[in-house]
C-alpha positions as CSV (number, residue, x, y, z in Angstrom):
1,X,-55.2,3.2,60.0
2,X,-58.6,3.0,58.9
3,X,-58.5,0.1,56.0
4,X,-61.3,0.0,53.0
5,X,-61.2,-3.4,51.3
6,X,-63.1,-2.4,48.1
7,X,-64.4,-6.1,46.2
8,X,-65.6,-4.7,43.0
9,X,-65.4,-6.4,39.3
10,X,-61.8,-5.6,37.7
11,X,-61.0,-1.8,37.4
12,X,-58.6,0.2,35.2
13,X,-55.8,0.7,37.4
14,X,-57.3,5.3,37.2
15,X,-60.3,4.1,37.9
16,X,-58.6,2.1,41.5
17,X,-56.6,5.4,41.8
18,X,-59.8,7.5,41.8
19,X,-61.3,5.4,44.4
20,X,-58.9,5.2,46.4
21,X,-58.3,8.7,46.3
22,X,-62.4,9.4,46.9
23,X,-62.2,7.0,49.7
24,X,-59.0,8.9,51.2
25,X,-60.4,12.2,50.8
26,X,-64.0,10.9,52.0
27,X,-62.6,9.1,55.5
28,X,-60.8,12.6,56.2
29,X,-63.6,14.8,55.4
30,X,-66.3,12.7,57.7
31,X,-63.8,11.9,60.7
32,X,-61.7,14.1,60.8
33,X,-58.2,12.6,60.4
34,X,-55.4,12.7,57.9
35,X,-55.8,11.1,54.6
36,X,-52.4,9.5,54.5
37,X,-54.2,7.2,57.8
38,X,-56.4,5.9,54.9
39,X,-55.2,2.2,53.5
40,X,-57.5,1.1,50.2
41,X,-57.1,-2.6,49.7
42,X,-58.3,-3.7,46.3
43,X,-58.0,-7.7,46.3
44,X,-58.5,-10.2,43.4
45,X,-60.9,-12.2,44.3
46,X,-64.6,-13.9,43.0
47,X,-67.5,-12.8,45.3
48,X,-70.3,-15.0,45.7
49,X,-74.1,-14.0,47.3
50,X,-76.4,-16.5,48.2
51,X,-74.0,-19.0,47.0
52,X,-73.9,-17.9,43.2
53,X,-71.1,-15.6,41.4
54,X,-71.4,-12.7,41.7
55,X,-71.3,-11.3,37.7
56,X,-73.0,-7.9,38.2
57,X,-71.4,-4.8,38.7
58,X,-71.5,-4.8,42.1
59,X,-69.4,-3.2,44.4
60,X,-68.9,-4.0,48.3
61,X,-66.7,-2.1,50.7
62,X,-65.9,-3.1,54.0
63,X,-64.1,-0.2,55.8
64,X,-62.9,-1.0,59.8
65,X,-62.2,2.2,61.7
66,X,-61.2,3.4,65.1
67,X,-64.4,3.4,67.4
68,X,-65.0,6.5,68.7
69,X,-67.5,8.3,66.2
70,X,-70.9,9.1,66.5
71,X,-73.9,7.6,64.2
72,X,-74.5,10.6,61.8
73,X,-70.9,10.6,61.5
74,X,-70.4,6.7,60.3
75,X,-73.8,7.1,58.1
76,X,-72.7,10.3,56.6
77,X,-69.5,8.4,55.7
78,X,-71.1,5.2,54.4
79,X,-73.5,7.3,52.7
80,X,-70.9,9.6,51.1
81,X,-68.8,6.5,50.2
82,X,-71.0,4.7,48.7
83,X,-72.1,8.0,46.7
84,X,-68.5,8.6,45.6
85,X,-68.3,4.9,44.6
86,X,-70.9,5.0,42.2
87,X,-70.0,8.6,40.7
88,X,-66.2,7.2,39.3
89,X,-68.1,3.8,38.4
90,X,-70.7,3.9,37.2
91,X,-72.4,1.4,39.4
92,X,-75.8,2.2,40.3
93,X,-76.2,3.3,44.1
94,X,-78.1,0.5,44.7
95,X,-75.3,-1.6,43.8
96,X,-72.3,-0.7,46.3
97,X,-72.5,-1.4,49.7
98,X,-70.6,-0.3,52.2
99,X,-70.3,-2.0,55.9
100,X,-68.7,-0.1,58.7
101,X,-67.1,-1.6,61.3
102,X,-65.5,0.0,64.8
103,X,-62.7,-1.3,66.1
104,X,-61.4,-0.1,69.7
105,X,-58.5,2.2,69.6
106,X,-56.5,-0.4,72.1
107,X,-57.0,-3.4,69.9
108,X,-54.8,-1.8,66.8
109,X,-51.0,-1.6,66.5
110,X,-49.7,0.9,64.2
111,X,-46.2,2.0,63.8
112,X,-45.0,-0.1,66.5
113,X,-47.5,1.9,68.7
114,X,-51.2,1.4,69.8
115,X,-53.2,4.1,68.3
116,X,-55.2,6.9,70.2
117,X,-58.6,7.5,70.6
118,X,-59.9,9.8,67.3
119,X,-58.9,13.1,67.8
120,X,-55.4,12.5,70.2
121,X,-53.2,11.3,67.2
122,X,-51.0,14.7,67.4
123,X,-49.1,13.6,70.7
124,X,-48.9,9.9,69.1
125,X,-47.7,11.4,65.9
126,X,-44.8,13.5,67.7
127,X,-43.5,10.4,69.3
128,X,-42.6,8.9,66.4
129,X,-39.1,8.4,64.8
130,X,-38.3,11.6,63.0
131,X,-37.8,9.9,59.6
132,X,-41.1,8.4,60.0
133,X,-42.8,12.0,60.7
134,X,-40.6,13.5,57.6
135,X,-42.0,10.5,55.6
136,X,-45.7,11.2,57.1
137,X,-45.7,14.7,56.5
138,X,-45.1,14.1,52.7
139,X,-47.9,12.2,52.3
140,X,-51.4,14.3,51.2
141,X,-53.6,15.3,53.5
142,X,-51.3,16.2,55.8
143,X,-52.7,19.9,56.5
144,X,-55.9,18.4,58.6
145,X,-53.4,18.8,61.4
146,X,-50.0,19.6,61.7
147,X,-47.1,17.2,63.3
């Protein structure tokens, strides 16, 4: 499941709802897989650069993904993030970062399973526990491909 850590200054609880939303919607639209693989982690924390707080309205998202995707994929992603970001915020463009990191299909465990390569999660999907597919398929974004 790709995850998003998104360390921005305190948000309206629509405004995390948007992102995370965008973010979903975003990680789909670039790579595609579902949006319900999307996890948007939004933790309470002070964020210090260059040793001072941080007071700004500055936004930082580090998203870890399956490797597997080219480099105009992962820029069009961070690019379109980061352009999302700062549409619901209202933070300049300048101010959200986003870091991408790749992590190797065989170094995650997911659903008590280790997850495919990009683009092979339909035969990983199917051999799951039916109540886990019926809970899966409820989710949005389940229509980028079918179980």
């Amino acid at each position: 499941m790709p995850t998003y850590v998104v360390y921005a200054p305190p948000l309206a609880p629509e405004t995390k709802s948007a992102l995370a939303q965008a973010i979903s919607k975003r990680h789909s639209a670039e790579t595609g897989a579902p949006e319900y693989f999307a996890q948007v982690v939004f933790p309470a924390s002070e964020r210090y650069v260059g040793g001072a707080r941080v007071e700004s309205g500055h936004i930082w998202v580090r998203a870890d993904i399956r490797s597997g995707r080219d480099a105009p994929v992962r820029s069009s992603l961070a690019m379109g993030l980061a352009k999302d970001i700062s549409a619901i915020t209202g933070v300049k463009l300048e101010a959200v970062w986003v870091y991408i990191t790749n992590i190797d299909a065989s170094d995650i465990v997911e659903y008590g399973r280790v997850m495919p390569n990009p683009g092979d999660e339909g035969p990983w999907l199917e051999s799951m526990d039916h109540e886990l597919i019926a809970k899966l398929k409820a989710l949005p974004g389940k229509d980028v491909f079918e179980l």
